[in-house]
N, C-alpha and C positions, 0 to 999 in steps of 0.2 A: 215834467215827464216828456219824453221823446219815444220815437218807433224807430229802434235798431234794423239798420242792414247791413247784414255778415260782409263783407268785402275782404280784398285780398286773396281769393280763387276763382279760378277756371270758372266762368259762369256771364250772366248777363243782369247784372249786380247794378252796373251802372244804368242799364236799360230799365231797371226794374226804377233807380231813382227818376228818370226822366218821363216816367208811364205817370208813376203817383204826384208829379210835378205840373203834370198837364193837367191833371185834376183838380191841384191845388191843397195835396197834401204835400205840405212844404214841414212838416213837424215832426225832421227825418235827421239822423245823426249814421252815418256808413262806421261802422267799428273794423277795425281789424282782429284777425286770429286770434292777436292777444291777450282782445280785452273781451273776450268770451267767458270766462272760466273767471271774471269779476264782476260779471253782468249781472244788476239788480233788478229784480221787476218791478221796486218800488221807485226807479227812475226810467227804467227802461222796459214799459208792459208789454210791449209786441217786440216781436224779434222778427224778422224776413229774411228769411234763407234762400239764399242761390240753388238750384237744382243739385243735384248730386253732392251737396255738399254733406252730407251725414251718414254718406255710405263710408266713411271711415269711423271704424267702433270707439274710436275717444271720443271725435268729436262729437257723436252723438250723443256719447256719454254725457260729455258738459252741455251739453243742449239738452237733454232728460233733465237733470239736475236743475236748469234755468225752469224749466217746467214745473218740477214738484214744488218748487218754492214760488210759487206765483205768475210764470211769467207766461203767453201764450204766444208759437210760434206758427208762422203760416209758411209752408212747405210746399213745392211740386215736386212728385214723384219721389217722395219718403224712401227714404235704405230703410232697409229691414227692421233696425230697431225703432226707428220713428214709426217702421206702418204698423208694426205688433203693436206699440204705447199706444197710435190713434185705432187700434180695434179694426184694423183692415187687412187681409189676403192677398197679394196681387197674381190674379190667376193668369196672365198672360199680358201680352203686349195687341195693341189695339194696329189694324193698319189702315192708313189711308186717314183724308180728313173724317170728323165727328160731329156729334150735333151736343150742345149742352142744356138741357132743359132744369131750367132753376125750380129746385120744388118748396123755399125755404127762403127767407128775409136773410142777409140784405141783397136787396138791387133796388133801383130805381131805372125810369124809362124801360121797363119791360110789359105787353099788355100779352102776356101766350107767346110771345114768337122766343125760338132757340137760337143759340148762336154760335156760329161755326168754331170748330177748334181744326188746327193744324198743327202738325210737327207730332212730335211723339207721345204717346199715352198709352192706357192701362188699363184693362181688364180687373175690376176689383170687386169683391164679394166682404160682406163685414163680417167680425167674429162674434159680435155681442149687440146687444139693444142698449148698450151707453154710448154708441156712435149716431151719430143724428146726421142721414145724408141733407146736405142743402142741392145739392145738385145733380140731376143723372145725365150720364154720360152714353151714346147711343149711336152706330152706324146709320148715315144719311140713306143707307136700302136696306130693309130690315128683310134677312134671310129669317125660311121657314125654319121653325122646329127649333130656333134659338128662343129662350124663357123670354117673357116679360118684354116681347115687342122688341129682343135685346138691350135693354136698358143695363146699367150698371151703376153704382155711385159714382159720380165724378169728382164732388167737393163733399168731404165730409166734417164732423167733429166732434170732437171727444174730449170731456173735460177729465181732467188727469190730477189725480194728490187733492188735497184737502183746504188748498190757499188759493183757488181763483185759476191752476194754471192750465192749459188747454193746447192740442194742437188741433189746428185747421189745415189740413190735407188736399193736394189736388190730383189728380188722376192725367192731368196734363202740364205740358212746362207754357205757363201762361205768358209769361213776356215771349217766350220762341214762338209764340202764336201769335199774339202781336205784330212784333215786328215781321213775318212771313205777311203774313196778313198785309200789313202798311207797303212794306218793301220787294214781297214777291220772294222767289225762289229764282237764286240768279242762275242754277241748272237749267230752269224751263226759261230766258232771258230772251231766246227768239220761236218762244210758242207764238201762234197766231191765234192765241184767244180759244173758245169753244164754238162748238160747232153751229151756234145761233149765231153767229157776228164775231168780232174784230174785238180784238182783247183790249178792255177797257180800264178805267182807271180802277173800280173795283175788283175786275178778276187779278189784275197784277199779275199775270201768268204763273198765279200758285193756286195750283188744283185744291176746290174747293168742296167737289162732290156735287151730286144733283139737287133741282126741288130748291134752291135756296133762293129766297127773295133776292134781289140785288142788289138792291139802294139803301139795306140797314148798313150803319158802318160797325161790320162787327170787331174789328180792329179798338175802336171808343171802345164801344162796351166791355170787352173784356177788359180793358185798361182800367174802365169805370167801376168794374164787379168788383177788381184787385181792390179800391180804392177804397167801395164799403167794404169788404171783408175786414181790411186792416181798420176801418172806423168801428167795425163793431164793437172788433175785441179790445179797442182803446177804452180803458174804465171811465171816462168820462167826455163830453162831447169834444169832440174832434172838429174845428171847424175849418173848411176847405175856402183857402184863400186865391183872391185873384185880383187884378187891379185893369175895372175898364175907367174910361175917361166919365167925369164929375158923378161916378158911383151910380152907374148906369148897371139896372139887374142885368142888360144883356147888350150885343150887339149883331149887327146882321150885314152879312159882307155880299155886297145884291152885284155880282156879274149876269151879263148879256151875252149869247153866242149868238152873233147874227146870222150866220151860217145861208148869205142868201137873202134874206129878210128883206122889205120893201122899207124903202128909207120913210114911210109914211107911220110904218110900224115903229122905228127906233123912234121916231119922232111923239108918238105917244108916251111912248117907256119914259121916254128921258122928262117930257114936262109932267108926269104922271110923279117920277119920283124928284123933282125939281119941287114940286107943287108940297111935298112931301118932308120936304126939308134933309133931302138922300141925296148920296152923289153915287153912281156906279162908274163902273168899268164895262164899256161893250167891247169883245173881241173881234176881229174882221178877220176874213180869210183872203188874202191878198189875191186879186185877179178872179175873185166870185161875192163882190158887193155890188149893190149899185150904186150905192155911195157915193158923193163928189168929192171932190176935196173942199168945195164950198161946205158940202150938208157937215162936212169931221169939221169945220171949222165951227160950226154953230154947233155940233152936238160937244168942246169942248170949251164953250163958254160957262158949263156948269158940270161937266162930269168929264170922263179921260177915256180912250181910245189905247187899243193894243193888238198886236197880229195875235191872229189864227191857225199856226201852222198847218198844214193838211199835209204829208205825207204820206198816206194810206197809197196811192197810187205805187209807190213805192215798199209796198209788204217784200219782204225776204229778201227784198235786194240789201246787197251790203251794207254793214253799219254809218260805215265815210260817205256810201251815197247819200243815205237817208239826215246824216248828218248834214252834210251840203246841202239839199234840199233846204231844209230847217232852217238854215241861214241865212238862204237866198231868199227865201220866201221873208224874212223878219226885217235883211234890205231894203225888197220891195217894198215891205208896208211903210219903213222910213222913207222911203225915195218917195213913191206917190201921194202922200198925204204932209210931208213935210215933220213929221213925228217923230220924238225920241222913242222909242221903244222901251220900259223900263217894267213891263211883266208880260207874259203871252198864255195861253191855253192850247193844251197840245190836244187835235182834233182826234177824238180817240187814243190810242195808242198803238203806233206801230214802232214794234221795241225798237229804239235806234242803240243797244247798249245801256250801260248802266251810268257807268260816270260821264260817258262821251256827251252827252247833249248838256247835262252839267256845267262842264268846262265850255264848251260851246255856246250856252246864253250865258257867260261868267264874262266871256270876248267878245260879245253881243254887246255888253252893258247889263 
């Protein structure tokens, strides 16, 4: 038995294989158009549909029909005959980012805290008590005199027909959350962050709303919700595969920003995690270490050394400046320390573009 993903339309189809891939749901088969309207649930129990794909009235058709006969399909933003069959209203369209509070198994790694959603969603109200929400959907400022703190279902479900078959519903297009979330909004691409500081690697210059912690990566999580959702409704366990080195439950990737730092301090880190049987990576900000070239020599007789670019100095200036900078600065740290360069940490984020710095540490090395 395998988990179908509808492919071959307009969608983010392949995005959705690469989300459940990092999780370690590899137990994925992408079908085309065709083999829709052949689809068994007794080989293929979950189905994964691309956004908008079943606001055409056949194809949803043959997706009901994969349903009455067992199969369960998991949907963002249901056309109308999927949201009537999962028992849902869509009263309106939501704007701005939202908050998701899970009220319902599965997740893991959640203790009370919500998690952001971006890109488009939905105002939904259910039609019946056979829809069971797993999750409410809620604006980050809750205006007066709207019900229930504003809350709404966000993820719902509804068992359908008399063979097992179900659909699971979402109120938002969870991979376009994702990837906004990972890769930003390339419209907002020379935002300078919010008004607390300098746009960092979590804000990604995609408006997120207030009030939200910083440092949850909610990008993971919703990757990881998609990941149970689709385990649930597998009839039997699902096991999420991954391959670390001699089957190690985990690993832990320990970087340094010396940013400044008294070489007396890397000198603890490093025999600290030496002692430890760990190797790190400290990043240096070229022309604000104290650093010798003698102390980079001993601190890489056991762990590895790489620039720190700092271009903040250069906010809103040109992209090709900020670019130059970047390059010059990742020289210097080659020139003064005698060091190949082969990874760096960008000191916060000052957008220099999207692909440019890309290509730019690609001619780096």
């Amino acid at each position: 038995m395998r988990i179908g993903l509808l492919d071959g339309f307009s969608g983010l189809s392949a995005y959705v294989a690469e989300i459940l891939s990092m999780w370690g749901v590899l137990n994925l088969s992408r079908l085309g158009p065709a083999e829709l309207t052949s689809l068994d649930p007794a080989t293929t129990p979950v189905l994964l549909l691309p956004t908008g794909i079943d606001t055409d009235s056949r194809v949803a058709g043959v997706i009901l029909a994969y349903v009455q006969q067992g199969g369960v399909v998991v949907t963002c933003l249901p056309g109308p005959q999927l949201a009537q069959a999962a028992g849902i209203n869509v009263d309106g369209d939501r704007a701005g980012a939202q908050r998701l509070r899970l009220t319902a198994a599965p997740m893991a790694g959640l203790a009370g805290e919500s998690l952001v959603v971006v890109g488009p969603a939905q105002r939904w109200s259910l039609l019946g008590a056979e829809t069971t929400p797993l999750a409410m959907l809620y604006p980050p400022q809750i205006e007066a005199g709207i019900d229930a703190l504003g809350e709404a279902p966000g993820i719902v479900r509804r068992d359908v027909g008399n063979h097992g078959g179900a659909i699971i519903a979402l109120a938002f297009d969870l991979p376009l959350a994702v990837l906004l979330l990972r890769q930003g909004d390339p419209a907002r691409a020379e935002s300078t962050g919010r008004a607390d500081g300098p746009a960092r690697p979590n804000h990604l210059a995609c408006e997120v709303g207030p009030q939200e912690p910083d440092w949850i990566p909610y990008a993971d999580l919703l990757g990881r919700l998609l990941a149970e959702l689709v385990s649930s409704a597998f009839p039997c366990p699902l096991p999420h595969l991954w391959h670390l080195p001699q089957g190690a439950p985990g690993i832990i990737l320990y970087s340094g920003d010396e940013d400044g730092a008294q070489v007396e301090w890397n000198r603890q880190q490093f025999d600290e995690m030496t002692a430890a049987g760990g190797r790190m990576n400290l990043y240096m900000i070229p022309g604000n270490t104290h650093s010798t070239t003698e102390d980079v020599a001993a601190y890489r007789q056991h762990h590895d050394v790489g620039p720190h670019p700092n271009i903040r100095a250069l906010d809103n200036a040109p992209v090709s400046a900020r670019i130059e900078e970047m390059v010059r600065q990742i020289h210097q740290f080659e020139e003064q320390f005698g060091v190949c360069a082969h990874s760096l940490r960008n000191h916060c984020i000052a957008w220099a573009g999207y692909l440019e710095p890309v290509a730019a540490m690609a001619t780096c090395g």
